[in-house]
C-alpha distance (Angstrom), angle and dihedral (degrees) to the residues before:
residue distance angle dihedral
X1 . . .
X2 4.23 . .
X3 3.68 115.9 .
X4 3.74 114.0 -113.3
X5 3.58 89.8 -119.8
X6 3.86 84.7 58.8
X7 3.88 94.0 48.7
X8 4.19 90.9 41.1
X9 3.60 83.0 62.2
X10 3.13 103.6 44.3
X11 4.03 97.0 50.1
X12 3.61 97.4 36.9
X13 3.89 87.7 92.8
X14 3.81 93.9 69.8
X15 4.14 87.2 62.0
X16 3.46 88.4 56.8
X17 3.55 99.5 44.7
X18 4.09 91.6 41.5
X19 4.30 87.8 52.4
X20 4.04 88.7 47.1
X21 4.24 94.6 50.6
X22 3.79 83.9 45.7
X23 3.75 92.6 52.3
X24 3.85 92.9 50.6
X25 4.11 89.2 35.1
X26 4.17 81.8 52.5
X27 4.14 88.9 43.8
X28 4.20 95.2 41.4
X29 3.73 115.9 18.1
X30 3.77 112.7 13.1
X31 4.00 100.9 153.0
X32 3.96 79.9 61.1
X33 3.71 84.5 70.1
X34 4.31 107.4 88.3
X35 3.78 132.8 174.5
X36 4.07 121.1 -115.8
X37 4.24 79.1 -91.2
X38 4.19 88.0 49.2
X39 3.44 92.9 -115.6
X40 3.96 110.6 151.8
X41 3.95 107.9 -99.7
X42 4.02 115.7 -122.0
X43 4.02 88.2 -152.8
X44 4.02 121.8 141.8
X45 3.44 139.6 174.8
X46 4.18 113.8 -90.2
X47 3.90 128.6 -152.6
X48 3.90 96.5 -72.1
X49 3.80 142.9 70.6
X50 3.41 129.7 165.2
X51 4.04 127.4 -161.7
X52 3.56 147.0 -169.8
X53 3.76 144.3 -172.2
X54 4.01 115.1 -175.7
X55 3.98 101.7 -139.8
X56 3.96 85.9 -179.6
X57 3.80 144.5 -34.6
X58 3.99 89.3 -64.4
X59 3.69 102.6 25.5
X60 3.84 124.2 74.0
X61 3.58 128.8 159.6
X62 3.70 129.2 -138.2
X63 3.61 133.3 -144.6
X64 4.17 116.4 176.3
X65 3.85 106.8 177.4
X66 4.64 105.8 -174.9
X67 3.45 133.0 165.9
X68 3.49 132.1 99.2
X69 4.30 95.3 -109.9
X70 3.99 86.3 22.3
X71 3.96 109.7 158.3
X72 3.82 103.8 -118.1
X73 3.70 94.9 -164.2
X74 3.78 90.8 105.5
X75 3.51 90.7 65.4
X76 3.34 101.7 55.3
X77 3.53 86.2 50.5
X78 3.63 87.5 61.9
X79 3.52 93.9 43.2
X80 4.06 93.8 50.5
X81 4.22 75.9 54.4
X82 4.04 96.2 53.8
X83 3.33 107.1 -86.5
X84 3.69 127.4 127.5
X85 3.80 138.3 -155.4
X86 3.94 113.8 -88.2
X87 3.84 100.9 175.5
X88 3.37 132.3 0.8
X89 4.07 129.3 -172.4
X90 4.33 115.6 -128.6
X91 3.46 141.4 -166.0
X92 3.79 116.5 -153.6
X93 3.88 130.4 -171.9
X94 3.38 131.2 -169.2
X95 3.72 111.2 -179.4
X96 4.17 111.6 -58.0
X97 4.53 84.6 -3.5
X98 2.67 132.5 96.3
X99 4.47 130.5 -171.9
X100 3.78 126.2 -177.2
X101 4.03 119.4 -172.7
X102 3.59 135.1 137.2
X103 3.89 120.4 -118.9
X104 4.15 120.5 -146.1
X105 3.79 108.7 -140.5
X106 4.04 94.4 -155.1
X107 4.07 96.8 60.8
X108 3.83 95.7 7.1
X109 3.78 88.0 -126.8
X110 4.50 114.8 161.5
X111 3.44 101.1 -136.4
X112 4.04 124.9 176.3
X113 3.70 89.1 26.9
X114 4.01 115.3 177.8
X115 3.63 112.5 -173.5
X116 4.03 128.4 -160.7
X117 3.99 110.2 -76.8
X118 3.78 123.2 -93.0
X119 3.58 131.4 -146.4
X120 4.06 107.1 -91.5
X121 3.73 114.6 -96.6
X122 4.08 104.4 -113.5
X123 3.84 95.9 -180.0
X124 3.95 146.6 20.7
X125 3.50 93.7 -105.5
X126 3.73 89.8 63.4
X127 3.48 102.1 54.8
X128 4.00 93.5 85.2
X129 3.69 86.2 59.3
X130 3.96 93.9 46.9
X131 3.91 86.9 54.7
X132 3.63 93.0 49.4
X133 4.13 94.8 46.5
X134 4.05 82.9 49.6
X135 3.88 92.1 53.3
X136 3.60 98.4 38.2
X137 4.38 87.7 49.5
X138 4.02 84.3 47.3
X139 3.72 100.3 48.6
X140 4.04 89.2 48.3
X141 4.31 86.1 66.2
X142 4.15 85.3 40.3
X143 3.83 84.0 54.8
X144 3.47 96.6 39.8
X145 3.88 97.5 60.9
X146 3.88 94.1 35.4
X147 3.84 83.7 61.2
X148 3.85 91.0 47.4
X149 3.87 94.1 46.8
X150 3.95 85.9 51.4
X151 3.51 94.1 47.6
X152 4.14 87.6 50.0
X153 3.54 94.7 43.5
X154 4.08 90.2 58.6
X155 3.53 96.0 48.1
X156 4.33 91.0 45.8
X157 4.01 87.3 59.7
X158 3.78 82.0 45.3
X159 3.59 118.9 130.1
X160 4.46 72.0 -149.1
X161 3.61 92.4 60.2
X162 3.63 98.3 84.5
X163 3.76 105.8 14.3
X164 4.32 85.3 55.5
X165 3.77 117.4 2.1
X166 3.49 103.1 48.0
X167 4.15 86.7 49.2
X168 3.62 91.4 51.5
X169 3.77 90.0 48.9
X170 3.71 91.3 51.5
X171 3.33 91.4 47.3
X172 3.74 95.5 47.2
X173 3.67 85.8 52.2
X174 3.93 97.4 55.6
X175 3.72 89.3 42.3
């Protein structure tokens, strides 16, 4: 039987590669993007992406591109040179609210996740309700990429995926 460490290793790539087609997808096509009801996703890139290229087993290269109007040429320079997306920052809207969080392609874990506001609790007996507004707000982000992952994983086993995504990635990145 394979350790876990052993299979988290050997998986993690398919993160990376699922946070770099949503970049471009984000950059190229985003009305293609849907929801598990196939509503049109209001998702954009925020102020932070992080890259990596694996030169060998102890060398890995870094590229962190922030800033709210950063130029994100420079990483698809380093993606044209192997590397792939390990985190990216989002904004996602869903009618009047609005989420921001950042999504690790390794482990899939949301972290930095800001949710819509909620009313101010003004007593004890509202705190319950507070929790439960908090959860439900979460969950819709948990959702969110689950559906997105889902939608990437069906196009990857895609007899598309290399006769038309990976050409209009290429493309994309020669642009």
């Amino acid at each position: 039987m394979l350790d876990i460490a052993v299979l988290y290793n050997k998986y993690k790539f398919l993160g990376h590669e699922f946070l770099t087609w949503l970049w471009f997808t984000l950059e190229n096509d985003p009305e293609s993007l849907k929801d598990e009801e196939g509503m049109p996703v209001l998702l954009s890139v925020g102020n932070r992406i992080v890259l990596e290229v694996i030169r060998d087993e102890s060398t890995v290269e870094s590229v962190t591109i922030k800033g709210d109007n950063a130029d994100l040429t420079e990483g698809i320079v380093a993606i044209r040179k192997g590397a792939l997306v390990t985190e990216i920052s989002l904004s996602y809207k869903k009618g009047d609210l609005g989420w921001t969080f950042t999504l690790k392609g390794e482990n899939f874990n949301i972290t930095g996740l800001k949710t819509p506001e909620t009313p101010p609790v003004e007593s004890g007996d509202e705190t319950e309700g507070a929790v439960i507004d908090k959860l439900f707000l979460s969950r819709e982000v948990v959702d969110l990429t689950g559906g997105l992952f889902r939608s990437f994983v069906r196009q990857r086993i895609s007899e598309t995926w290399k006769k038309e995504t990976v050409p209009a990635i290429k493309r994309w990145l020669t642009a």
